[in-house]
N, C-alpha and C positions, 0 to 999 in steps of 0.2 A: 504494500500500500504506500510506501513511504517515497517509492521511486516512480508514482504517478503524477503527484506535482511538478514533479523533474524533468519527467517526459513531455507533460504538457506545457510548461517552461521553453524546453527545446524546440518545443513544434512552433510554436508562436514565434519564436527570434528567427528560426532557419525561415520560415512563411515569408518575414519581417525585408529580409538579406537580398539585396537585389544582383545580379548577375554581372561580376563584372566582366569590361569590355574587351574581345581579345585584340591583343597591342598585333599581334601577325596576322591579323583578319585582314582581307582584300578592301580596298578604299571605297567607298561609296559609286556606282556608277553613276548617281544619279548628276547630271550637267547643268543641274539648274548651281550646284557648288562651283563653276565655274566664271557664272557672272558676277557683275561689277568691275573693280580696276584693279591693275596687277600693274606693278614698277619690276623692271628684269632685263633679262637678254633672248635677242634674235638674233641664234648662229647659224652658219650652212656652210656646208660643204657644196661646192661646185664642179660639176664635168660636163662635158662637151658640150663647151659654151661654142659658139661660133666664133665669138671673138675670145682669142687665146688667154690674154690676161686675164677675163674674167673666171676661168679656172681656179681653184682653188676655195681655202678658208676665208669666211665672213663672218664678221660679227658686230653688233652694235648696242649700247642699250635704250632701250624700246618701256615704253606707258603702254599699256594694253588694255583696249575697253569692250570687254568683252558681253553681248547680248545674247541669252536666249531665249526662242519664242518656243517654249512647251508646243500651242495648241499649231503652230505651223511649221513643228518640227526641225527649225533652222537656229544656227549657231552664226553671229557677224562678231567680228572684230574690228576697230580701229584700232591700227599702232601708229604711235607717235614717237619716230624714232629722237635720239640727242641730235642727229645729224643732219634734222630737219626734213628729212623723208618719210612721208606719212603713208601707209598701207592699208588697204580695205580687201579683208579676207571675209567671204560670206559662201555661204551654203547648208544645205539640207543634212540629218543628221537620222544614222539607223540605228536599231538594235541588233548587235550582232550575236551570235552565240558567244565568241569568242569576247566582246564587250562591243563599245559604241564607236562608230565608226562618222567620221564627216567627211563631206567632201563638195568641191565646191571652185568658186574663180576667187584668183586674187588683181586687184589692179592698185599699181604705184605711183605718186605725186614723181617719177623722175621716167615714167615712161615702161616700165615693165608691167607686162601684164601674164596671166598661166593661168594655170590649173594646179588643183591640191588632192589629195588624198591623205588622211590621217594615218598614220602605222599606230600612234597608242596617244593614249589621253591619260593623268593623272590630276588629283585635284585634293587639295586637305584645305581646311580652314586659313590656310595661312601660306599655302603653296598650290603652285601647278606647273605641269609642262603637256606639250601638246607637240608628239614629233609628228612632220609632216614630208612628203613624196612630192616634190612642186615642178614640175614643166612650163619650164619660161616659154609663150608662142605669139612672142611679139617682132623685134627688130635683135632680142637675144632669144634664143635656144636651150639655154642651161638647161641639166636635170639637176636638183637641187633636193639634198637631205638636210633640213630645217628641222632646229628646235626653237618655239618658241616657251622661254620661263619666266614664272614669275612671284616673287610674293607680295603680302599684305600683311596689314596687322589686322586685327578679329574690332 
């Protein structure tokens, strides 16, 4: 009898005890974490550009104002680079098995314009990166593996 108060003691605290969260658990997919504004960096690797010089590593850092419309499934960016070069990345946005997939046109205040496809997306309250597949199909040619990163404070 003595070890029924005890038991019922325990039932009530474990009830009480909420589940904590696992730190190695996969990030949220959900992309609505990814709007508002991010301060960071826009780098790429560059190949077979038409014009030679533009081979190679880029990088700049970049304001990113990132928009998404849930009900018409699309993802826009505005970056607002240091160097004065503003970019507008917009497109439609899936669910993939594998996660969420975007993809889309970009066009740039210095005359470049392409196309994008996402390889991966991450996102935490306080971080994101967004790597991207970008085909320059303007007066440059580049294929271009872009990351664009960024944080915030909460």
């Amino acid at each position: 009898m003595l070890h029924r108060p005890l038991a019922a003691a325990l039932l009530v605290a474990c009830l009480a005890v909420q589940a904590q969260t696992n730190p190695a658990a996969r990030p949220s997919r959900d992309v609505l974490s990814f709007g508002g504004t991010w301060n960071g960096s826009h780098l790429e690797q560059r190949s077979g550009c038409r014009t030679a010089q533009n081979n190679g590593f880029r990088g700049t850092y970049s304001e990113f104002r990132i928009y998404v419309d849930i009900p018409g499934r699309s993802i826009s960016i505005d970056e607002a680079g240091i160097t004065g070069l503003s970019c507008t990345w917009g497109g439609a946005y899936t669910d993939n098995t594998g996660g969420t997939g975007w993809s889309g046109n970009l066009s740039c205040s210095d005359g470049r314009t392409g196309t994008f496809r996402s390889q991966s997306f991450f996102s935490t309250t306080t971080f994101m990166a967004i790597r991207l597949a970008v085909q320059l199909n303007g007066s440059e040619t580049c294929a271009i593996d872009a990351l664009l990163s960024g944080a915030r404070l909460p």
